[in-house]
N, C-alpha and C positions, 0 to 999 in steps of 0.2 A: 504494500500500500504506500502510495506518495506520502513523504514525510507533512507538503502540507493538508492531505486527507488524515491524516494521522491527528495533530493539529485540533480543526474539526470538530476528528470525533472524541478528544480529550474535553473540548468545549461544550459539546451535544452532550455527554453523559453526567458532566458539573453538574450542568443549569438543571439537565431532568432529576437528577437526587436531588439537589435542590426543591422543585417543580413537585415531587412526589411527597419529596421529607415533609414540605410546608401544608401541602394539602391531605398529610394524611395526621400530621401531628395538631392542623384546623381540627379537625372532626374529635379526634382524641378532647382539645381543651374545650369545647364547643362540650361534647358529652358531659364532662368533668364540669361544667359549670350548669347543668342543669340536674347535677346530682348523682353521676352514677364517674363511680373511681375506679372501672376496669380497666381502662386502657391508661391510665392516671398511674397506678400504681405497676403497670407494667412498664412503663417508661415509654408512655409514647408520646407524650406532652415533650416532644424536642424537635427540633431541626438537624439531629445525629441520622446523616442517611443510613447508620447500621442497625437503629430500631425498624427501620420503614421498609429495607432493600427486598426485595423477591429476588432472588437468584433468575429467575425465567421471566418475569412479568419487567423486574427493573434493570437488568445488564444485557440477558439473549435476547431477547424481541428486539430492544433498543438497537442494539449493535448489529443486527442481522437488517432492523428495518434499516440503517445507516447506509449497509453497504450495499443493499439494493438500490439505496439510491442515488448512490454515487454511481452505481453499475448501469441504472438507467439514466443518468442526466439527470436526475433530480424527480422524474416523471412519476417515481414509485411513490404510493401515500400508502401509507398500512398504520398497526396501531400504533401509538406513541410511546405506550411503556404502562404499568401499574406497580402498587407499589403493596407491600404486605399488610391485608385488611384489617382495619383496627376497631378491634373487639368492641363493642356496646353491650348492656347492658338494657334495653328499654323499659323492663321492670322498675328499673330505678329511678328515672326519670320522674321528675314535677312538672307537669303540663305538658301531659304527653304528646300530643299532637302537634304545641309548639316547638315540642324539644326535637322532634321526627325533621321537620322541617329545618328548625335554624342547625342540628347536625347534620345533616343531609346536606346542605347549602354552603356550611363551614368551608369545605375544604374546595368548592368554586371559588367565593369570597377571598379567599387566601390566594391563592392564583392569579386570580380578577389585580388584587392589590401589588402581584410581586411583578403584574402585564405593566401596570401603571407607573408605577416606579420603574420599569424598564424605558417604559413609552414617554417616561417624561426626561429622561438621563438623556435619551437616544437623540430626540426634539432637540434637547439643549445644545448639542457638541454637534448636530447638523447644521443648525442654525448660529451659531455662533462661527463656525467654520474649522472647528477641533476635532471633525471628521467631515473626508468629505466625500460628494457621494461615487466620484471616482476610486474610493478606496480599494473596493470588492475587486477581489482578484491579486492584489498586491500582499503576498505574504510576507515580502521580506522587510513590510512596514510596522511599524509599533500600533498603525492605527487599525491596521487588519485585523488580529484578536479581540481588540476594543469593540470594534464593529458589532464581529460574531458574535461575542456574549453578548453585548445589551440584545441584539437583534434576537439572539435564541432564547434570551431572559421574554423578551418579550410576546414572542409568537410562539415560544412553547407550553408558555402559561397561560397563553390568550386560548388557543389551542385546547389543550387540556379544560378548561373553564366550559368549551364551549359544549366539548364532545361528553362531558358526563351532565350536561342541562340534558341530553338526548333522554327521553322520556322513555326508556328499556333497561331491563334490569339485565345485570347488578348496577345498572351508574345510578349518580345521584339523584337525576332528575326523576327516574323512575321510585327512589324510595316519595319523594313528596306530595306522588299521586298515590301513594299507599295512605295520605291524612287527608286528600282532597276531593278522591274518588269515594263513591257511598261503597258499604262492604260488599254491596255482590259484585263490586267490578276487583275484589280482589284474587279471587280463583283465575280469572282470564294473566293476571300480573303472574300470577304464580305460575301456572302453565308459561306464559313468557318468560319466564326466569330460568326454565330447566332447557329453555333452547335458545338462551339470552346468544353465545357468542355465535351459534349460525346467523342468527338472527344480525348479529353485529357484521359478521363477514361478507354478509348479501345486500346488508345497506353500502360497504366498503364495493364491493361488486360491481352494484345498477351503479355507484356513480351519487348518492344520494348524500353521504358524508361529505365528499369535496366540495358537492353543488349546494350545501352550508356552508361546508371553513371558506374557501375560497370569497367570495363574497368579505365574508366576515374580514380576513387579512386584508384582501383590498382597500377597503372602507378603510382601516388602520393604518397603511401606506395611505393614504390619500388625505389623512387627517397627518402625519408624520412628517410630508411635503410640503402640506397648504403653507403656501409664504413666503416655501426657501426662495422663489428664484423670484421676489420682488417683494 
């Protein structure tokens, strides 16, 4: 592998432990705050990627989707990674329908905030002229890994945020129709949970996933631009 593919994917794998760490240690503090201390007391309330890592879901998908993509010019889109799921309790919970909800949501929210903070670092040093947009491609520049992190800070978290809103289980968005849906639409979630990753492989398939992210990252480059060139 070319030293700066190499590079890259030292970049791509930070930002997602990163990416994973924060959104799965959200949902842990999120739990832990409306009552229930199991994943509290297992030490998942951290940003340490070794409480979070999946051997398979956070290093081999990750790295295999990497070099697909580099293999195809970038054209390859598959999944982004997961991270080791952090235990709940719902027993425990006060307010249980709120607490289903705001930990369900935690670990988007955290993501959401590490997009923004990416997206506002990235804005500044575009604009300012401390990057510029000629860099891409330049590795032998100081501004080239600068680039790739904020860039991967911000579109892998944006990313992530967007694909577990996806209303299918296990992601998140599918637990918050488990409080918003009446109970008999729960059997049909459940039957969709035990064939949740075909079900995820065939939206990735028809072209259904991209024909959301895509859109979504454009809008984000097009708000990232607006200005630079006047």
């Amino acid at each position: 592998m070319p030293s700066d593919l190499i590079g890259q994917l030292i970049i791509y794998i930070v930002v997602l432990l990163l990416a994973i760490s924060a959104h799965e240690a959200a949902h842990a503090w999120m739990s832990h705050k409306f009552g229930d201390d199991t994943a509290y007391l297992l030490g998942r309330v951290t940003l340490n990627p070794v409480a979070h890592t999946d051997p398979v879901g956070t290093l081999l998908i990750p790295i295999a989707n990497f070099v697909l993509a580099a293999m195809s010019g970038g054209r390859f889109f598959g999944l982004i990674g997961w991270g080791k799921p952090t235990p709940v309790n719902p027993l425990r919970w006060r307010n249980k329908d709120l607490a289903n909800v705001m930990v369900s949501l935690a670990g988007i929210m955290a993501n959401l905030l590490l997009a923004f903070i990416g997206f506002v670092i990235l804005k500044v040093c575009l604009h300012t002229g401390m990057i510029g947009l000629g860099v891409v491609g330049q590795f032998g520049s100081l501004e080239e890994p600068v680039f790739l992190l904020l860039d991967r800070v911000l579109m892998m978290n944006l990313s992530l945020a967007v694909f577990n809103l996806l209303p299918v289980p296990p992601l998140d968005g599918s637990k918050v129709l488990y409080s918003i849906l009446p109970a008999s639409a729960q059997p049909t979630l459940e039957v969709m949970e035990r064939f949740s990753y075909i079900i995820l492989i065939g939206l990735m398939y028809l072209g259904v996933i991209s024909a959301i992210m895509v859109p979504v990252r454009q809008f984000v480059v097009f708000l990232l631009l607006t200005g630079l060139q006047g």
